[in-house]
DSSP file (Angstrom, degrees, kcal/mol; ACC not computed):
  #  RESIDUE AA STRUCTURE BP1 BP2  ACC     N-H-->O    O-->H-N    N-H-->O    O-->H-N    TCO  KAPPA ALPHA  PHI   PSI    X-CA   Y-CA   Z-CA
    1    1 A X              0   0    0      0, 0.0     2,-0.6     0, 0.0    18,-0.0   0.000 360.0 360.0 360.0 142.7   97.9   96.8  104.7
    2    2 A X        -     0   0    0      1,-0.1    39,-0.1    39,-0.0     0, 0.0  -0.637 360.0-107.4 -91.2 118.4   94.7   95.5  105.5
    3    3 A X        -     0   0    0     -2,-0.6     2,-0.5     1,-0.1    -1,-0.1  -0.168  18.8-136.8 -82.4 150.9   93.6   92.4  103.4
    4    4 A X        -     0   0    0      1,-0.1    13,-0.5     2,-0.0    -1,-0.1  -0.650  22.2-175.3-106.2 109.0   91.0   92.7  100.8
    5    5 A X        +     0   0    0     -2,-0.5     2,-0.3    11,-0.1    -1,-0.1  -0.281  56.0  51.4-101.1  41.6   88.4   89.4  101.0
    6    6 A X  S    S-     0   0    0      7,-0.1     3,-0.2     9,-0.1    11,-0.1  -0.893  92.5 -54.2-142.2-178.8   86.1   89.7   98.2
    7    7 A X        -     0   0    0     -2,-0.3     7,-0.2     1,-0.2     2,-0.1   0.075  63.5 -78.8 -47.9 144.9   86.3   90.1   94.5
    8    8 A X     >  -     0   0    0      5,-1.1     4,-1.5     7,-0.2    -1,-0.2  -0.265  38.9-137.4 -20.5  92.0   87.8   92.6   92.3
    9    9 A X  T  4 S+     0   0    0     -3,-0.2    -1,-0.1     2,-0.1    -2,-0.1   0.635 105.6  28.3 -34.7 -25.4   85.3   95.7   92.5
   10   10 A X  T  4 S+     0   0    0      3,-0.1    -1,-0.1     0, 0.0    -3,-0.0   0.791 135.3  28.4-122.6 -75.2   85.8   96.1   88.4
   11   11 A X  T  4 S-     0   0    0      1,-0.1    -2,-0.1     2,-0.0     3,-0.1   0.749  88.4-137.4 -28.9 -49.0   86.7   92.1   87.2
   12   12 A X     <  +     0   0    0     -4,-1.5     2,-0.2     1,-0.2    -5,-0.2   0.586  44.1 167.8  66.4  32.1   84.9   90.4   89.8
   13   13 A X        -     0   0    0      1,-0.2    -5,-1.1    -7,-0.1    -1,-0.2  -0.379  34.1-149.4 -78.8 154.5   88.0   87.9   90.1
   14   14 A X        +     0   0    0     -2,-0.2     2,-0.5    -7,-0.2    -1,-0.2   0.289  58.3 104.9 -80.4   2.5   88.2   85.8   92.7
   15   15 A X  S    S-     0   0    0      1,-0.1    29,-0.3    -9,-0.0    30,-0.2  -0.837  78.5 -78.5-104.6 138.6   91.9   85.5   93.2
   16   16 A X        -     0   0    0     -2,-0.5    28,-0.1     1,-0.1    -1,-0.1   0.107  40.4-113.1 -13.9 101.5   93.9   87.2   96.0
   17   17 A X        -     0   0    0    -13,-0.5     2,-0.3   -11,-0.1    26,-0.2  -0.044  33.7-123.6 -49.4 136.7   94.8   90.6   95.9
   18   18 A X  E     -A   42   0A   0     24,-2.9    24,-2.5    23,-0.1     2,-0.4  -0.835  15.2-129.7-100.9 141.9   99.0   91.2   95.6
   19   19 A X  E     +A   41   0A   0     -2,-0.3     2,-0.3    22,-0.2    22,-0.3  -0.603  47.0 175.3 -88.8 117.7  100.6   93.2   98.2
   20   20 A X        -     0   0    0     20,-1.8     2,-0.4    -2,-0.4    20,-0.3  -0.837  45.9-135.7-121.1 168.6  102.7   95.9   96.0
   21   21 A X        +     0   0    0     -2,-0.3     2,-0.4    18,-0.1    18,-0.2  -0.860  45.8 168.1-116.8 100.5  104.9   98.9   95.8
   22   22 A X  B     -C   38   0B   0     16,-1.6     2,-0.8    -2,-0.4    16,-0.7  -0.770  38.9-109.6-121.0 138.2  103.4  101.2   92.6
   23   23 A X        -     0   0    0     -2,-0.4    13,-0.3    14,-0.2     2,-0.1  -0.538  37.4-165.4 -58.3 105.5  103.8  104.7   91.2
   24   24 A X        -     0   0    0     11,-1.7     2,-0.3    -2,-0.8    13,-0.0  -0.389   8.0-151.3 -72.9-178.8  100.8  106.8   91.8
   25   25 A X        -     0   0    0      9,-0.2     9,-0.3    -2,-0.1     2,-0.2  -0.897  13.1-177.6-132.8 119.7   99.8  110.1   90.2
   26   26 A X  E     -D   33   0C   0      7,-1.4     7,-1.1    -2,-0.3     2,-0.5  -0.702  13.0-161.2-116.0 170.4   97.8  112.7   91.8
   27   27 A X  E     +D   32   0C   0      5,-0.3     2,-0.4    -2,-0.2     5,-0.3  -0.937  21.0 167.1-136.5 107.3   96.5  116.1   90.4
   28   28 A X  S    S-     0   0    0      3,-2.5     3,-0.1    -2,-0.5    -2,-0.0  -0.852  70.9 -13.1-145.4 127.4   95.4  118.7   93.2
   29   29 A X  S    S-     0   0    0     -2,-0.4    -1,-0.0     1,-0.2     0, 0.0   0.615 130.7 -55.3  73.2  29.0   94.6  122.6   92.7
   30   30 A X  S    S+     0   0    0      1,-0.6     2,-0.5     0, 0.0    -1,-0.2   0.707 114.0 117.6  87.1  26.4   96.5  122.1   89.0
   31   31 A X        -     0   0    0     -3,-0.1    -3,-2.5     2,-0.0    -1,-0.6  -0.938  57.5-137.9-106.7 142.7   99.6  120.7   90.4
   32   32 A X  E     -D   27   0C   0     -2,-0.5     2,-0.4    -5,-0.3    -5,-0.3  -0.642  19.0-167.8 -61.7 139.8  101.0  116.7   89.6
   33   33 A X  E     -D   26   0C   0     -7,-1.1    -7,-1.4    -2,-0.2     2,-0.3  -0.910  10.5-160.5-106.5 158.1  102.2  114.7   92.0
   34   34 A X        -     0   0    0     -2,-0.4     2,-1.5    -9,-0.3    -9,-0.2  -0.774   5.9-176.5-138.4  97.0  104.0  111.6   92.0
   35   35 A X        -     0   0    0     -2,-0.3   -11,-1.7   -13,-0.0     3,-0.3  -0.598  16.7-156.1 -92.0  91.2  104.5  109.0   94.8
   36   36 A X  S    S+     0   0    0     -2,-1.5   -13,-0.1   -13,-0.3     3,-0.1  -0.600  77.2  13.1 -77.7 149.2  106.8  105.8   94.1
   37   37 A X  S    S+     0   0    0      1,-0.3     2,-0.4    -2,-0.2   -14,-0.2   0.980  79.5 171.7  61.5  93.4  106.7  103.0   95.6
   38   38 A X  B     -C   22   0B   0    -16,-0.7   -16,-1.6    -3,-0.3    -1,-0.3  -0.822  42.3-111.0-124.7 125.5  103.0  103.8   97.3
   39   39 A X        +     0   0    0     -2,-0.4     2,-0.3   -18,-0.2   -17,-0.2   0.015  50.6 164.9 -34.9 168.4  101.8  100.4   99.0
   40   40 A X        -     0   0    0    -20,-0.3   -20,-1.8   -19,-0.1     2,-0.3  -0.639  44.2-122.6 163.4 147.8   98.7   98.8   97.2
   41   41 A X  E     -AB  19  50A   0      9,-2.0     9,-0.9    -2,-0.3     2,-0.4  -0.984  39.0-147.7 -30.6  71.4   96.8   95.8   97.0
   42   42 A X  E     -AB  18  49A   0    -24,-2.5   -24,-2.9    -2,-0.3     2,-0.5  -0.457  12.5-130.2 -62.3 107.8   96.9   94.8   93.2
   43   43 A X     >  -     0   0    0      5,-2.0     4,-1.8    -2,-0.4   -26,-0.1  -0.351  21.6-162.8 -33.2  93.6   94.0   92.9   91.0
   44   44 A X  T  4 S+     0   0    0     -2,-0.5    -1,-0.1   -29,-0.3   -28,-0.1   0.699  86.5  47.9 -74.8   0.5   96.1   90.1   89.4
   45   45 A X  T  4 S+     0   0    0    -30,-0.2    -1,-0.2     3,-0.1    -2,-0.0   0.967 136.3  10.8-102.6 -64.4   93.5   89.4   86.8
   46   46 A X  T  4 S-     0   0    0    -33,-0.0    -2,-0.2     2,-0.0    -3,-0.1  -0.074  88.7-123.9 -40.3  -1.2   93.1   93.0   86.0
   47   47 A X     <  +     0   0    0     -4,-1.8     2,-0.2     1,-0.2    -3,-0.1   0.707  51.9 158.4  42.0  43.1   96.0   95.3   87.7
   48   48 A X        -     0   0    0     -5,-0.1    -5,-2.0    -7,-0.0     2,-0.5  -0.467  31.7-149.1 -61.1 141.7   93.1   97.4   89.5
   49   49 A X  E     -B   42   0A   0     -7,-0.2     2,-0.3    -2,-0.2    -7,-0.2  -0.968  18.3-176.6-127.7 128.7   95.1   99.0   92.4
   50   50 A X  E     -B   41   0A   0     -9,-0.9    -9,-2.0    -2,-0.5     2,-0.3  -0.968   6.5-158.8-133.3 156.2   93.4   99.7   95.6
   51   51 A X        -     0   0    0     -2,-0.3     2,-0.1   -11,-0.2   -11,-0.1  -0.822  18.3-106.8-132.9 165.5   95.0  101.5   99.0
   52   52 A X     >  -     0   0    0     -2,-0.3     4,-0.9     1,-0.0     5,-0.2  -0.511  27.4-109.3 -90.3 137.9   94.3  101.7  102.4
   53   53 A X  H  > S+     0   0    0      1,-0.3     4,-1.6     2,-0.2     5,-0.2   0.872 119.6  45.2 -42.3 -51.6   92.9  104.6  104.6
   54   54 A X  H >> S+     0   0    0      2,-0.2     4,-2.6     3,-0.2     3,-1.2   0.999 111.0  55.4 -60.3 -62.5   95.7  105.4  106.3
   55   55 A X  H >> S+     0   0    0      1,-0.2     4,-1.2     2,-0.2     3,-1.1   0.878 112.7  44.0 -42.0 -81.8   98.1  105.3  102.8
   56   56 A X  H 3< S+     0   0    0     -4,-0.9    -1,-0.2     1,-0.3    -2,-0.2   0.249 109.7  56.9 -75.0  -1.7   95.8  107.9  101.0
   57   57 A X  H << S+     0   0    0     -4,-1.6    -1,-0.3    -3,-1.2     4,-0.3   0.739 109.6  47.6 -91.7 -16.7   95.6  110.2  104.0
   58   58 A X  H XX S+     0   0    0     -4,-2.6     3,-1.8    -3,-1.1     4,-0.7   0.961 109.5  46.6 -44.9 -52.6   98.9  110.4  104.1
   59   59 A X  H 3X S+     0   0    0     -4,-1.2     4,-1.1     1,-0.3    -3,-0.2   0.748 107.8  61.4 -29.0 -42.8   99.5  111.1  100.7
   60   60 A X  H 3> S+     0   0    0     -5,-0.3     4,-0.5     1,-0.2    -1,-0.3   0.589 105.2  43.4 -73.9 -11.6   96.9  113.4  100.9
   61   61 A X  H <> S+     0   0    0     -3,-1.8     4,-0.5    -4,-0.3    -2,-0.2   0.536 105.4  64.6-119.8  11.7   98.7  115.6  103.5
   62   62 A X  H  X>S+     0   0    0     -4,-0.7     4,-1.8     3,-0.2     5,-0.5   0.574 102.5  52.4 -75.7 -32.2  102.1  115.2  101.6
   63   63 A X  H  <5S+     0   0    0     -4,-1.1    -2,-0.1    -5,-0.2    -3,-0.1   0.735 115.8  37.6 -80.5 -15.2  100.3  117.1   99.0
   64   64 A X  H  <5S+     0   0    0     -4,-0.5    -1,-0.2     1,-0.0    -2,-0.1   0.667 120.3  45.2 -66.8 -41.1   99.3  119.7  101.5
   65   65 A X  H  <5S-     0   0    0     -4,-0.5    -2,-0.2     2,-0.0    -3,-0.2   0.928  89.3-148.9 -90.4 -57.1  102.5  119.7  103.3
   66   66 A X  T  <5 -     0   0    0     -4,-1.8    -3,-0.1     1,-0.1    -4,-0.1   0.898  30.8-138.2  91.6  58.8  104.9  119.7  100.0
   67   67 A X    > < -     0   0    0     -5,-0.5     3,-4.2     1,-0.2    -1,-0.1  -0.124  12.1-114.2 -57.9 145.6  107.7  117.6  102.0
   68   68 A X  T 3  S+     0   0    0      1,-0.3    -1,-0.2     3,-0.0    -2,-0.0   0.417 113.4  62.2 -78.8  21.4  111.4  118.5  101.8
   69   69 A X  T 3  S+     0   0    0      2,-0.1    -1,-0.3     0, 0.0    -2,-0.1   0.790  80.0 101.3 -66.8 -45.1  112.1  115.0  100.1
   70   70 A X    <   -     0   0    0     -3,-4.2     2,-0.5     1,-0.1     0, 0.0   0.102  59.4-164.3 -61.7 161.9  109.9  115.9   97.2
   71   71 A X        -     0   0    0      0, 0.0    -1,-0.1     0, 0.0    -2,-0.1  -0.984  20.5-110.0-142.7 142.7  111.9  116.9   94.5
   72   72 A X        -     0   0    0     -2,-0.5     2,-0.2     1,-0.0     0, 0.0  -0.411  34.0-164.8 -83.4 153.7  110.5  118.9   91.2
   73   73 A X        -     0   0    0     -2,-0.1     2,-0.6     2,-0.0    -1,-0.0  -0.887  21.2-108.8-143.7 158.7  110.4  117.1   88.1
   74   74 A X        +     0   0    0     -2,-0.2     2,-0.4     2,-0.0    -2,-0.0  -0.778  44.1 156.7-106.1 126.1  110.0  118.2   84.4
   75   75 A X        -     0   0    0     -2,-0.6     2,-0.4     2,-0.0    -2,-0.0  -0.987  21.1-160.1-143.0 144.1  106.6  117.5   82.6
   76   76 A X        -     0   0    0     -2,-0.4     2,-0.5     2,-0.0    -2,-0.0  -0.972  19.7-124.6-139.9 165.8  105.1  119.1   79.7
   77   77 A X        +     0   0    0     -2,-0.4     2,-0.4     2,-0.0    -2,-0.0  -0.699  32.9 177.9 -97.9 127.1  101.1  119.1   78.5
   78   78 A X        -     0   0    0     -2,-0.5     2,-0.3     2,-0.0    -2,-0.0  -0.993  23.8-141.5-132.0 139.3  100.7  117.8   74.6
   79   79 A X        -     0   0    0     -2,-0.4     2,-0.3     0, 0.0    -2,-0.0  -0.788  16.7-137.5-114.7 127.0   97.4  117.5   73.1
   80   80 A X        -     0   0    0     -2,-0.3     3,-0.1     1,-0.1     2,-0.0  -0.798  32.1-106.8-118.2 141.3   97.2  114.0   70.6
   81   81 A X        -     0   0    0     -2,-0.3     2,-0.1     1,-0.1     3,-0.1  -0.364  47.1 -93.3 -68.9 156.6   95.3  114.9   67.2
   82   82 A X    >   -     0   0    0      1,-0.2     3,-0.6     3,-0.0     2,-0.1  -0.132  57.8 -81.6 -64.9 151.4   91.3  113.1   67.3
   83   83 A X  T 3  S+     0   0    0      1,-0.2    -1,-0.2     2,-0.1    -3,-0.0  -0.429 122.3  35.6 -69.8 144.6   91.2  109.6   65.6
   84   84 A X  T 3         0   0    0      1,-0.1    -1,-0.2    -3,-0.1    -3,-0.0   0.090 360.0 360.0 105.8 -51.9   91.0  110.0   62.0
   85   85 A X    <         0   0    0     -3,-0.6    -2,-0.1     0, 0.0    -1,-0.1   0.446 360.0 360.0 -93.4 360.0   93.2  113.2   61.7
């Protein structure tokens, strides 16, 4: 992963991005996905997570491709009552 030498696009800290392995979430054409352990470069002041070109076109053609690792998972949609109610 290529390393990130300025500030925190959303914080503006100055401290060193950390090289991680993190769960994403994706949504495309009203499908979920879910990639664990996705490389990333983590905000330590803020836990902003940014990836690399190469990481997010793959990912993006796993979502195309539907690879025969992926494995179905069970999720359901709930709607949280308005503040107040």
């Amino acid at each position: 992963m290529v390393e990130r030498k300025y500030p925190c696009e959303f914080c503006d800290t100055e401290l060193e991005q950390v090289d991680k392995l993190v769960t994403l979430t994706m949504q495309r054409k009203g499908r979920w996905y879910i990639f664990e352990n996705a490389p990333a470069q983590v905000c330590p002041n803020c836990g902003h997570r940014y990836f690399d070109g190469p990481t997010l076109l793959k990912l993006e053609k796993m979502t195309k491709d539907r690879p025969d690792s992926a494995r179905q998972v069970e999720a359901w949609s709930v709607s949280l009552p308005a503040p107040g109610e």
